[in-house]
PASERO-557296 format. One record per residue (C-alpha): x, y, z; residue number from 1. Coordinates in Angstrom, 3 decimals, padded with zeros to 6 digits, m for minus. Layout:
// PASERO-557296
<atom xx="X" yy="Y" zz="Z" seq="NUM"/>
...
//
This chain:
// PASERO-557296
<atom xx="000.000" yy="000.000" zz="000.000" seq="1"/>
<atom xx="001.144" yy="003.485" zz="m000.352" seq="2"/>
<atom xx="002.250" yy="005.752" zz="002.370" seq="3"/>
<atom xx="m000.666" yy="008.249" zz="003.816" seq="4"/>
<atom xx="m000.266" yy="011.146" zz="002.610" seq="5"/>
<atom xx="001.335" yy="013.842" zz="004.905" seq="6"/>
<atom xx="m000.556" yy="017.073" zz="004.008" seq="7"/>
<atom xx="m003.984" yy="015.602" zz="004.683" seq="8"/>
<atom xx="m005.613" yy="017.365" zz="007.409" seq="9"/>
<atom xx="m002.687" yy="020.047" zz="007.621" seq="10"/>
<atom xx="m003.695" yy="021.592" zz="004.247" seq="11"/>
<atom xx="m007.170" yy="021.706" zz="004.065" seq="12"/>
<atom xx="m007.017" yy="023.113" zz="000.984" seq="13"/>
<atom xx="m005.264" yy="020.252" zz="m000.692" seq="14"/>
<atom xx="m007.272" yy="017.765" zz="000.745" seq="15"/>
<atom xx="m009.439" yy="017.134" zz="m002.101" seq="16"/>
<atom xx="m006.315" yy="016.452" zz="m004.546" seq="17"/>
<atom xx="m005.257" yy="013.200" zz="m002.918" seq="18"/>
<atom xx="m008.346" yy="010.988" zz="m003.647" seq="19"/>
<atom xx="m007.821" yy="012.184" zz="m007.508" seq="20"/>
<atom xx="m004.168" yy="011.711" zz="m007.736" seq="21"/>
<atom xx="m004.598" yy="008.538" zz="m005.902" seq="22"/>
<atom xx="m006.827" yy="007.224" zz="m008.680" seq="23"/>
<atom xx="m004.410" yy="009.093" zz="m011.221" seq="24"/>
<atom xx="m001.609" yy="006.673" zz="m009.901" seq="25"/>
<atom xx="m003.552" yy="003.448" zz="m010.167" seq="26"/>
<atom xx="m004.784" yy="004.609" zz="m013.443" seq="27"/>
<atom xx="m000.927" yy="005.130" zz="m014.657" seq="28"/>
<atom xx="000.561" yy="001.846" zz="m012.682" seq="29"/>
<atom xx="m001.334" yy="m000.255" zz="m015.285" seq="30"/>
<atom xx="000.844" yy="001.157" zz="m017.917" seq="31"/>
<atom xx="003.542" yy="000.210" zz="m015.621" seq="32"/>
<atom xx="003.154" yy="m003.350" zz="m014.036" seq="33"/>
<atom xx="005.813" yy="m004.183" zz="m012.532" seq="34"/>
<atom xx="008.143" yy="m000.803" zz="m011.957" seq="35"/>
<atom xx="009.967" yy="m001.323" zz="m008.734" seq="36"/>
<atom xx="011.735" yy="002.037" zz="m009.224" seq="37"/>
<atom xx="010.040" yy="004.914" zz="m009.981" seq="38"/>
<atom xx="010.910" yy="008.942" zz="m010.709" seq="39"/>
<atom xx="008.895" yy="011.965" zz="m011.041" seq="40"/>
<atom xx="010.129" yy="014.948" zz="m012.079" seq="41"/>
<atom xx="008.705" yy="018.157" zz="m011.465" seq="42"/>
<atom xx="006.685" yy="016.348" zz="m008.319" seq="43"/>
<atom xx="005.439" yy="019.932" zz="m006.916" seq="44"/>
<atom xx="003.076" yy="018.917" zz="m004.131" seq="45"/>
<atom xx="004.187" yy="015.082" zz="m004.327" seq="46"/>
<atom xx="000.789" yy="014.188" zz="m005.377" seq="47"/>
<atom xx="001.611" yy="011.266" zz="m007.715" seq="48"/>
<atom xx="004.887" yy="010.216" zz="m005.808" seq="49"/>
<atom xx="003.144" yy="009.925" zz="m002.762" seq="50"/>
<atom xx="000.706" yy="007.170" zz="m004.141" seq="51"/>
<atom xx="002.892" yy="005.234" zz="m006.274" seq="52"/>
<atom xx="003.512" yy="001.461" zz="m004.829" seq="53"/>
<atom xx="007.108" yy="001.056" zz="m005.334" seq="54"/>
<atom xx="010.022" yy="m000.225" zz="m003.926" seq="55"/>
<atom xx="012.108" yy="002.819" zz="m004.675" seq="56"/>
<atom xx="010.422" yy="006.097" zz="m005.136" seq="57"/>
<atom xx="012.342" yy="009.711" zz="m005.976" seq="58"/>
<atom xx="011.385" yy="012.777" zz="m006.886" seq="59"/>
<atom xx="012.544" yy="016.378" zz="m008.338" seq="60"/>
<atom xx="011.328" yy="019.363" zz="m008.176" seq="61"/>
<atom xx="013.349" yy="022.858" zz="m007.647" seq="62"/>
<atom xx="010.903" yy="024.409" zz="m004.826" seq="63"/>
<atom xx="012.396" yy="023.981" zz="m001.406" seq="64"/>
<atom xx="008.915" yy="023.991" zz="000.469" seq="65"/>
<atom xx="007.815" yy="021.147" zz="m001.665" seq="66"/>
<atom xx="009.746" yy="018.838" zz="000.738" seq="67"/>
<atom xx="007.534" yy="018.886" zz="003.581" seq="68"/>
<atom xx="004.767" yy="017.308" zz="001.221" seq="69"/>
<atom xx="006.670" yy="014.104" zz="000.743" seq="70"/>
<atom xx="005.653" yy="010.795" zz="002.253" seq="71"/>
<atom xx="007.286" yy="008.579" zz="003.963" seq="72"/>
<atom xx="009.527" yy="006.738" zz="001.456" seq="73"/>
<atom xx="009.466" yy="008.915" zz="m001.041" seq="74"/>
<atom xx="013.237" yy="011.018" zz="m001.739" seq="75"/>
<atom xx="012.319" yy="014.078" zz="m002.603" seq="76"/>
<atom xx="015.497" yy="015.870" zz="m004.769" seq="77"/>
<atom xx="015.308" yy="020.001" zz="m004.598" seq="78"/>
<atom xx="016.993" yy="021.136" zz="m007.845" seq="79"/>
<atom xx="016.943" yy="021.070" zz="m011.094" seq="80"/>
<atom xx="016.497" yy="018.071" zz="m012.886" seq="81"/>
<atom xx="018.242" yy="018.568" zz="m016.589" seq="82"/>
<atom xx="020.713" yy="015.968" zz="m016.559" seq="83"/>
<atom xx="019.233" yy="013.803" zz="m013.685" seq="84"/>
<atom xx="021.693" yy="014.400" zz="m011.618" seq="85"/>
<atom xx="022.204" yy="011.303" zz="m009.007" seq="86"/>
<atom xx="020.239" yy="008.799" zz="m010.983" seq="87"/>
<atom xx="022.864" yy="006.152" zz="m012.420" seq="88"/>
<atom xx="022.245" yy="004.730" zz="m015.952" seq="89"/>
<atom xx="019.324" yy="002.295" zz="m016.157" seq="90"/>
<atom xx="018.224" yy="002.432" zz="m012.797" seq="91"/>
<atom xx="014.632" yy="003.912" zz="m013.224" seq="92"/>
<atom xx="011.706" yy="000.966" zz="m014.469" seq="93"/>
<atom xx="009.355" yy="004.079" zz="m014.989" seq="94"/>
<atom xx="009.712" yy="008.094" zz="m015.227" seq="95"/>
<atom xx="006.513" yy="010.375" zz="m014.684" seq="96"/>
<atom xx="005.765" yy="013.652" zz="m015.214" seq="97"/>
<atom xx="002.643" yy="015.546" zz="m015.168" seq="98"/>
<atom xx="002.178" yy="019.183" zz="m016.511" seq="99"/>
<atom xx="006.339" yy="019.676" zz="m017.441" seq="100"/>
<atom xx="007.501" yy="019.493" zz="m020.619" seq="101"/>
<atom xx="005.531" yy="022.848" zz="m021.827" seq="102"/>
<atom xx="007.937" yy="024.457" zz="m019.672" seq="103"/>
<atom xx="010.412" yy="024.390" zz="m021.720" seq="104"/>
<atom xx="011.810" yy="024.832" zz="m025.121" seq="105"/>
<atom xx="011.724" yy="021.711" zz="m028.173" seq="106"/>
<atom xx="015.507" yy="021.382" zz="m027.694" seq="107"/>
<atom xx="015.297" yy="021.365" zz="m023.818" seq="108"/>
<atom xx="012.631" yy="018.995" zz="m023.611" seq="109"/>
<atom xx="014.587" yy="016.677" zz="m026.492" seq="110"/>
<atom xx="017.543" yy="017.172" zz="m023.849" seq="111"/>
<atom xx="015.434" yy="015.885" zz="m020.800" seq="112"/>
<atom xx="014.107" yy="013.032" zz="m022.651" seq="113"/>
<atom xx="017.295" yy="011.906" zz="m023.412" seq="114"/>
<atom xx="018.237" yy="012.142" zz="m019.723" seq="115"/>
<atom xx="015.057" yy="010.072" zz="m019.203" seq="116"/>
<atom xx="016.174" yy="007.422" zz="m021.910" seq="117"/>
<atom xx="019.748" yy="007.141" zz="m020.062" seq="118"/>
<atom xx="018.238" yy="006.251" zz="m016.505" seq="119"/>
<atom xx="015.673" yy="003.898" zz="m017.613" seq="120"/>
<atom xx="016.323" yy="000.503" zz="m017.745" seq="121"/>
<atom xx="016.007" yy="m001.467" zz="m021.347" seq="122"/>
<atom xx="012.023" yy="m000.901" zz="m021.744" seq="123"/>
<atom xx="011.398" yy="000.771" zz="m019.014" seq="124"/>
<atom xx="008.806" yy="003.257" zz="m019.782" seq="125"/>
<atom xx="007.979" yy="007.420" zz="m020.012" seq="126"/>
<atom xx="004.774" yy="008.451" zz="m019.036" seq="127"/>
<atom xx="003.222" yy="011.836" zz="m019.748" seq="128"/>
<atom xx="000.179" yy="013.385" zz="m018.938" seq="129"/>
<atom xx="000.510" yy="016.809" zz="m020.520" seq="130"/>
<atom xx="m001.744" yy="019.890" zz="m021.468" seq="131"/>
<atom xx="m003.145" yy="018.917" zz="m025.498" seq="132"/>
<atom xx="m002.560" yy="022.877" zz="m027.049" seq="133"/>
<atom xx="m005.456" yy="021.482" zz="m029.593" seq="134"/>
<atom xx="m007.590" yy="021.104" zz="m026.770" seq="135"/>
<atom xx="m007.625" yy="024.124" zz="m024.935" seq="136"/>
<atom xx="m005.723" yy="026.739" zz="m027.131" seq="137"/>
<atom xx="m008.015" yy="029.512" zz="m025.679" seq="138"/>
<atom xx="m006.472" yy="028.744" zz="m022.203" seq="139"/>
<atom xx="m002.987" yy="026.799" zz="m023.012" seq="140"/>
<atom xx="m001.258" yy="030.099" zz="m022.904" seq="141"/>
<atom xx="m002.375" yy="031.405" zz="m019.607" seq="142"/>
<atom xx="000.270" yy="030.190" zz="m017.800" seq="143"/>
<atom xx="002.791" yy="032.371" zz="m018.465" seq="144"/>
<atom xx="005.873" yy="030.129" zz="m017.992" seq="145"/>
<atom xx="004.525" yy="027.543" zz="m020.645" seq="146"/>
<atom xx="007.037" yy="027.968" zz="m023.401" seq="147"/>
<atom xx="006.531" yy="025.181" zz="m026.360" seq="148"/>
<atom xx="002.917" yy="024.156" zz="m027.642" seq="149"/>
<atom xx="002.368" yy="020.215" zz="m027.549" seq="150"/>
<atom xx="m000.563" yy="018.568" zz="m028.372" seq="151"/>
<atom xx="m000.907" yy="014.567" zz="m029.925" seq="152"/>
<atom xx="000.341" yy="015.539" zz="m033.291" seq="153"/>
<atom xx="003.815" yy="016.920" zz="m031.978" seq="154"/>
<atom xx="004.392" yy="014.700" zz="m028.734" seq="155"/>
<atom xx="004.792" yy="011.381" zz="m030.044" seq="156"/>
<atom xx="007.515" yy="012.632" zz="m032.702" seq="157"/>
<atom xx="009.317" yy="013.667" zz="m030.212" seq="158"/>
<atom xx="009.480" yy="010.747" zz="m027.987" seq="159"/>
<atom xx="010.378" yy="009.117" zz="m031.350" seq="160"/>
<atom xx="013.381" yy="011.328" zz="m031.919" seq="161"/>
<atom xx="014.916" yy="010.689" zz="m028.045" seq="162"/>
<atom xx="014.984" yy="007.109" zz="m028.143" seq="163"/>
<atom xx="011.513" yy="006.307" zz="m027.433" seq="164"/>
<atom xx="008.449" yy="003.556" zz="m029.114" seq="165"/>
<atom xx="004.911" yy="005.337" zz="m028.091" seq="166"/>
<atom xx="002.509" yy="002.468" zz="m027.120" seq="167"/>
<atom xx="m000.669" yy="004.572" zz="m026.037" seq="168"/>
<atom xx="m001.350" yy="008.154" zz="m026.824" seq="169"/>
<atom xx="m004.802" yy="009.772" zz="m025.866" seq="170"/>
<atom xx="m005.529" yy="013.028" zz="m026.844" seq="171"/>
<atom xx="m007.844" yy="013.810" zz="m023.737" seq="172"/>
<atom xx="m007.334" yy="012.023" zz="m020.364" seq="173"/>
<atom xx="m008.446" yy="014.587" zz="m017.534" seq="174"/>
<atom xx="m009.714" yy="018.107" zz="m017.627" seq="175"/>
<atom xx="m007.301" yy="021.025" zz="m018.186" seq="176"/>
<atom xx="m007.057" yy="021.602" zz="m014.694" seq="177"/>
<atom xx="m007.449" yy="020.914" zz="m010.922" seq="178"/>
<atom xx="m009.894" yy="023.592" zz="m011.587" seq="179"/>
<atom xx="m011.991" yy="021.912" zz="m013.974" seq="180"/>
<atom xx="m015.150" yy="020.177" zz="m013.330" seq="181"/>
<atom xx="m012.937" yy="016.633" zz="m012.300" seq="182"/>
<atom xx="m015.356" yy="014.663" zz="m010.197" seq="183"/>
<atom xx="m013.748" yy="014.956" zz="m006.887" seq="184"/>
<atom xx="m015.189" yy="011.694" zz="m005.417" seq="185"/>
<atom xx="m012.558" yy="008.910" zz="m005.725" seq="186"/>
<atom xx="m015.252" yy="006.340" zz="m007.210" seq="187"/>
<atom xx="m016.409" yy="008.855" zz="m009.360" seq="188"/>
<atom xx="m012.727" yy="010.022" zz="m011.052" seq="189"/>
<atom xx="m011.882" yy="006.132" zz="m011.446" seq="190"/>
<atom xx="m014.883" yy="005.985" zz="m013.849" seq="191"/>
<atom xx="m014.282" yy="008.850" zz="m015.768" seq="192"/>
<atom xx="m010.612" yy="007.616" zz="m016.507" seq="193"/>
<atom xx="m011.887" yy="004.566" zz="m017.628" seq="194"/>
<atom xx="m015.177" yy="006.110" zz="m019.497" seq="195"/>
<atom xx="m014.331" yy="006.201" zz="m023.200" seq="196"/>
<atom xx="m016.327" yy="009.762" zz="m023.071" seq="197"/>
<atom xx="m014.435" yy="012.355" zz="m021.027" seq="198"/>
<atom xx="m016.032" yy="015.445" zz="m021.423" seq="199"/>
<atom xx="m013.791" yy="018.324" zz="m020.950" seq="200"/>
<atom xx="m010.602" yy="016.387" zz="m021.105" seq="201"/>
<atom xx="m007.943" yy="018.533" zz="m022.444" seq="202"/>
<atom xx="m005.131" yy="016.766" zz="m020.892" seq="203"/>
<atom xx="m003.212" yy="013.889" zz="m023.324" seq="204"/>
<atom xx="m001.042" yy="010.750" zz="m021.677" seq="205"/>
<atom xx="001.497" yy="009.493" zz="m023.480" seq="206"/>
<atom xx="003.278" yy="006.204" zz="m022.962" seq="207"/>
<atom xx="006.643" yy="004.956" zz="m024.641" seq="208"/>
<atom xx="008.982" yy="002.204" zz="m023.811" seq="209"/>
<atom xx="012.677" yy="002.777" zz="m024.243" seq="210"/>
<atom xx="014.044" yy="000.898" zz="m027.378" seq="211"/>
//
């Protein structure tokens, strides 16, 4: 079983996000059986981390206070992650990231998905779940720190490029947001990730095994 998570209670506010990222994670470990080690990057509050069952669990992000959000278990890294710093070659069964790689430019995103490629073991997998610009153009450029627009057309080419076989990539997987209208009821966000209608979702997952 996963650790309970450490913020629940404390945070009131962030209460409601671990019943949805607790679903997200069994959603994304079936993509994943077997992944003993496991790395997020960009883990902010430590939502996914937190939930993952795994023998070996670390986690990047460059925010300091971030640290206190981490479970039990989980090795939270404070820094930046180009390079994956720490992480020896093919030690890694699985590397996730959620909301990331629009944060950066085509070749600095080709550059971190190389570093993913070099910890991963031989098909060990990449999973994405990433804001679809042909989804939500209207809103994809709110965030002002999003630099590069990827949707399902320009994702899987380049996975393809670093190293990378796609196996499943769904245009629309969850809303836009935390803000969106996600069911917040665990029950209730477990069936709309396995409904084949998702209304609203403007949020693609991408899957590829290192070749």
């Amino acid at each position: 079983m996963s650790e309970p998570n450490p913020y629940v209670g404390a945070y009131p506010w962030l209460d409601g996000r671990a019943g949805i990222w607790r679903e997200i994670a069994r959603y994304v470990r079936q993509d994943a059986p077997g992944a003993e080690a496991v790395l997020e990057l960009g883990a902010g509050y430590c939502d996914f981390i937190n939930h993952v069952v795994a023998k070996t669990r670390v986690a990047f992000d460059l925010n300091p206070e971030m640290a206190r959000f981490a479970a039990p278990g989980v090795e939270l890294r404070v820094g930046d992650c180009r390079g994956l710093p720490g992480i020896a070659d093919g030690a890694m069964d699985l590397v996730f990231a959620s909301n990331f790689l629009e944060h950066f430019t085509v070749e600095e995103a080709s550059g971190l998905l190389r570093d993913v490629h070099r910890v991963l073991r031989p098909a060990g997998r990449v999973i994405l779940i990433q804001p679809n610009y042909r989804r939500r153009p209207d809103h994809y450029w709110d965030d002002p720190t999003h630099k590069t627009a990827f949707h399902h057309g320009n994702l899987p080419p380049l996975l393809e490029r670093n190293g990378f076989r796609v196996l499943r990539m769904l245009p629309g997987l969850l809303p836009f947001s935390m803000k969106s209208r996600l069911p917040k009821i665990p029950l209730l966000v477990r069936w709309y990730l396995r409904s084949p209608l998702r209304p609203l979702a403007a949020q693609m997952y991408a899957v590829a095994e290192r070749v």
